[in-house]
N, C-alpha and C positions, 0 to 999 in steps of 0.2 A: 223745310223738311230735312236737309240735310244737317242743321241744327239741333234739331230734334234725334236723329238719328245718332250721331256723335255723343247727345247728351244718354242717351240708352247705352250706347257701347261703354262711354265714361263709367256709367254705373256699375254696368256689367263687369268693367275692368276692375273696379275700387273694390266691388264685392268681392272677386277673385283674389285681389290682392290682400282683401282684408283678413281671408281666410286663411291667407299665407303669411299673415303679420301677425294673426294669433300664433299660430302655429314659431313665428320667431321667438319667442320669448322663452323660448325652449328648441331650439332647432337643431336639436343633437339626440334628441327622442327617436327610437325606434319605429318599426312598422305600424301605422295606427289601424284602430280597427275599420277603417273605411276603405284601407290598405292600402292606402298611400305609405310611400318612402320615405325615411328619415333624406331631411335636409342635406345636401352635399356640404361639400367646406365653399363649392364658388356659389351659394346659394344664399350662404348665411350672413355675408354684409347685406346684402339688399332685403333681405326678412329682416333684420334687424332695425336697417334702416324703417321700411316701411310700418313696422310697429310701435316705431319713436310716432312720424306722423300720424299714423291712428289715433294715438294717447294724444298727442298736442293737440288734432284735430278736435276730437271728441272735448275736449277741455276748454277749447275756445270755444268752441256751440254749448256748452252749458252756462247761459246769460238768464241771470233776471232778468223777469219783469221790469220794464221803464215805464209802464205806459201809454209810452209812443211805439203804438205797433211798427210805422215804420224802421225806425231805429232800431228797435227789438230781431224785425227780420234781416234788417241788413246783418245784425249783429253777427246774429246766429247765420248766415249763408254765407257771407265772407271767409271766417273759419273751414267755415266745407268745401267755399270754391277754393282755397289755398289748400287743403289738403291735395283734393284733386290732382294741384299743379305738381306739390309736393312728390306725391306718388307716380306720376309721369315721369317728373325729373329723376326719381330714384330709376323707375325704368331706364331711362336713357343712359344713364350710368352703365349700367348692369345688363342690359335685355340687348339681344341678337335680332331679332327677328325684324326687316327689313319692314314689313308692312305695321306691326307694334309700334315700333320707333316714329312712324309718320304718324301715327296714330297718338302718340303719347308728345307728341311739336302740337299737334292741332290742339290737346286736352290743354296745353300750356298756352298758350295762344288765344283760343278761346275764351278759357277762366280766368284767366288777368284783363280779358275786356271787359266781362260782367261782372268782374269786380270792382274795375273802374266804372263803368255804369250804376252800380249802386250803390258806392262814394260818391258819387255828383249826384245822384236823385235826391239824397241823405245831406248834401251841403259838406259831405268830408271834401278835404282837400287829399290829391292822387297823391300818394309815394314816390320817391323818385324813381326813376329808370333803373334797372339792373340788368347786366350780362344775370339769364338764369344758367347754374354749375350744372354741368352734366358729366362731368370727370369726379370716380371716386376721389374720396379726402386724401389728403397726402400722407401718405406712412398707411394706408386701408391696406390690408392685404389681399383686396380683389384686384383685379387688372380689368380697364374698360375693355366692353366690349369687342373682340377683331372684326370689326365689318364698315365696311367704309362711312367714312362720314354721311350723314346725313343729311337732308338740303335743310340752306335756310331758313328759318324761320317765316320770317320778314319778308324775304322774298314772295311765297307763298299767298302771306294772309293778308298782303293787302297791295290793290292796284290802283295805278295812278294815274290821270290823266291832266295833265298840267297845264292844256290847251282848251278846256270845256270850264266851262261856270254851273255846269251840271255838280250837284253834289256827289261824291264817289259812292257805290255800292258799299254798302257791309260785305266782312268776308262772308257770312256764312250765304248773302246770298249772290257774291261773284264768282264763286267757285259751283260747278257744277256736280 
């Protein structure tokens, strides 16, 4: 459930932010008629960024036909779930909000697992590990966010019990 939930919020987030990615590609436009406000100046690294990953996203999900449906859906979801990650990490860069930011570890979190799940269903072999960047790029003229760090990751999304021949939970359903 709480999987499912997450994945609705995700969306909900992606849509909102997509809406604000369109809107990057011009983000010095005046009042629009929906009467939203022109973009601020600390607004316009993360609209920008976020509309780079649209465009990349969007670009990777347009795959031919192979034939092999499986291979075809991985193709094409892999691209979405990296966007996803994509646009959380631009949040964390950039976003304040103490409950977002938890929000936007679990989007990252989450979508690098089922993406590794459907490289192994599919025979790919996993990527190597990365620290994901949550600090704008160097020389960016935003400043990260001022709000205290955030909890770990890792911590979080998965428990261990080192004394049990039990197999561990999935996070989404050891977390409550």
């Amino acid at each position: 459930m709480r999987h499912r939930h997450l994945a609705c919020v995700a969306a909900i987030l992606a849509a909102s932010i997509a809406g604000s990615a369109a809107e990057a590609h011009d983000p010095h436009r005046g009042v629009q008629a929906g009467g939203s406000s022109p973009a601020t100046a600390a607004e316009v690294p993360f609209l920008e960024e976020n509309a780079a990953v649209m465009d990349r996203m969007m670009a990777g999900m347009d795959v031919a036909p192979t034939g092999d449906l499986d291979a075809d859906f991985t193709a094409m979801m892999i691209p979405h779930h990296q966007g996803a990650i994509d646009m959380a990490v631009a949040y964390l860069r950039y976003g304040t909000n103490p409950q977002l930011r938890r929000l936007a570890q679990e989007i990252v979190v989450e979508q690098q697992q089922e993406i590794a799940a459907m490289r192994l269903a599919v025979g790919q072999p996993l990527p190597p590990s990365a620290p994901v960047p949550t600090q704008p790029a160097a020389g960016s003229p935003a400043e990260p966010a001022a709000t205290p760090p955030a909890a770990p990751i890792a911590a979080s999304a998965h428990q261990h019990d080192h004394g049990s021949d039990a197999a561990p939970a999935s996070p989404a359903v050891a977390r409550h």
